[in-house]
N, C-alpha and C positions, 0 to 999 in steps of 0.2 A: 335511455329508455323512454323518459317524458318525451323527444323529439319525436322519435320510431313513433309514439303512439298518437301524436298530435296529428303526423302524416296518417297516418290509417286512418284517424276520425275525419280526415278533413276527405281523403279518400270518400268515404262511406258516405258521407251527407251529400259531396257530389253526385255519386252513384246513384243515393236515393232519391233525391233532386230528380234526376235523370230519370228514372225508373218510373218513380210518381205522376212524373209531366208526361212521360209515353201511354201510364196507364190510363190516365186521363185523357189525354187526346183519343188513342184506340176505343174507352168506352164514350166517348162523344160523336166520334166514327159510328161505331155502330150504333147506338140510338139515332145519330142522322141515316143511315142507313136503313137501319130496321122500319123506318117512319116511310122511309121515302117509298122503301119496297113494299109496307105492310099490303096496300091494296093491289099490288099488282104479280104478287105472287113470287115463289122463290126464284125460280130456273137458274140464272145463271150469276145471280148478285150470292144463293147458297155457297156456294165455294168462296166467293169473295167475304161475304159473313163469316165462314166456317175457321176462315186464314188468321182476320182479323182475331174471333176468340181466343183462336189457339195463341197468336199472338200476345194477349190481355193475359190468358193464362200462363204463358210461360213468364211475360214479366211479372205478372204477380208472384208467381213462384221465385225467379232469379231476386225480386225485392224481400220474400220472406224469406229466403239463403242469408243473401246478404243482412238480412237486421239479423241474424240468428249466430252467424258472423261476429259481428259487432259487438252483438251482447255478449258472446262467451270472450272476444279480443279483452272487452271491457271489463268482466268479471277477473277473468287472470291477471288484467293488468291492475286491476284493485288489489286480487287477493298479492301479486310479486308485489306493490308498495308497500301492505302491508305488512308482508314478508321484513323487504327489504327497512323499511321502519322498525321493524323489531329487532333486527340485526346491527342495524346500527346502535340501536341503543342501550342493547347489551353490551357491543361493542365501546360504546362511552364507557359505561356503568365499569366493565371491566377495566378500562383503559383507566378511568380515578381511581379506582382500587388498588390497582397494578401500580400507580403513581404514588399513592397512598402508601400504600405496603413498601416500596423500593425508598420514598424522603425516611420511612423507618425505619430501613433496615440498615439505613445510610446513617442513616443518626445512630443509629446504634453501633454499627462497627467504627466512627466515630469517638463517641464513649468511652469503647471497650479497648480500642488502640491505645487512648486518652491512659486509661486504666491499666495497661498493659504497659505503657513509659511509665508508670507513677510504681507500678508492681518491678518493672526493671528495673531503676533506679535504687529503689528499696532492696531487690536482692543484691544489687553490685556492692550497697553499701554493709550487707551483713556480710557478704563471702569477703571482702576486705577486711573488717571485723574481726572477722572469725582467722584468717590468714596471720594477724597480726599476733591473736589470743596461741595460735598454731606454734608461732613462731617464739612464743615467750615459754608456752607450757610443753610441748611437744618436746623429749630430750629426741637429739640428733643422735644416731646410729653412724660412728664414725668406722670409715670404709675397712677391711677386714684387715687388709695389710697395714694399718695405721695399730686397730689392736693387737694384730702380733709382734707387732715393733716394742709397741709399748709392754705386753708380756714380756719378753724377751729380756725387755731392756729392767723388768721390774724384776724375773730370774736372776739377772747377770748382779744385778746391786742386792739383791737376798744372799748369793751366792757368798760375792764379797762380804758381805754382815758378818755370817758364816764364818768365812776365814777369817778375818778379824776378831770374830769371837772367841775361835779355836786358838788363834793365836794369843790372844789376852787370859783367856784360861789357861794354857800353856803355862803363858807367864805368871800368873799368880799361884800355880803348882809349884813353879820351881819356886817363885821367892817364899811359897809356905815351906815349902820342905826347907831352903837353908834356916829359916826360921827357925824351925823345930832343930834343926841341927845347934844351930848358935845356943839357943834356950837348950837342950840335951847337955852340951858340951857345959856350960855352966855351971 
């Protein structure tokens, strides 16, 4: 954009160069002119005069285009610098921030990772803990067919008691009754 506008300006001061040296020659034409002809009348130098002005006037005018040109070229390219100066430096301003904000945020999930092995560590070592405390205090639920087994087998030895009982009752029936009998008989 600096270049483009270096080219324009350097454009313009030739042009005006140009423009200012024509107008100057042109009204030095005519004041030689006008001088030469004053005494001897217009006839036919009027048109040559008439040429000449319009000529003076139209570079004057093409020379006020072009500075009018110039100035507004110049004014936009001020106001897009300082456009462009503001945008950049918002631009920075956010661009620290944004750098700013991100070393933080980095640092921080840093920390909290940091925080998060120190927090893991510490649960693996209670659920271990706890597994061990699990396995001491927790009575075990032994599987269904191991309890009916052991039922079964705890029936089958009552059972037996039982009969052995019956049977030693039995026998202490009969050896009361001979008892009684021997002591009767007496």
């Amino acid at each position: 954009m600096d270049g483009m506008r270096s080219e324009e300006k350097a454009t313009f001061l030739k042009n005006q160069a140009d423009l200012e040296q024509g107008i100057s020659g042109v009204k030095k034409a005519l004041k030689v002119l006008n001088d030469y002809y004053s005494g001897k009348g217009k006839g036919s130098s009027g048109a040559i005069l008439a040429l000449l002005e319009t000529a003076e006037s139209d570079m004057s005018k093409d020379l006020s285009e072009l500075t009018t040109i110039e100035k507004t070229s110049e004014a936009d390219y001020e106001a897009q610098t300082k456009e462009n100066e503001l945008t950049r430096t918002t631009k920075t301003q956010d661009e620290k921030y944004k750098t700013k904000e991100f070393t933080s945020l980095d640092k921080a999930v840093k920390d909290l990772s940091s925080d998060l092995e120190g927090v893991q560590t510490e649960q693996d070592a209670v659920l271990q803990y706890l597994a061990k405390i699990n396995e001491r205090c927790i009575a075990k639920t032994p599987p269904y067919a191991e309890i009916k087994a052991r039922r079964e087998a705890e029936i089958a030895g009552l059972k037996d008691a039982l009969e052995i009982l019956e049977d030693e009752t039995a026998l202490i029936q009969k050896a009361s009754k001979r008892a009684l009998r021997v002591v009767r008989t007496h």
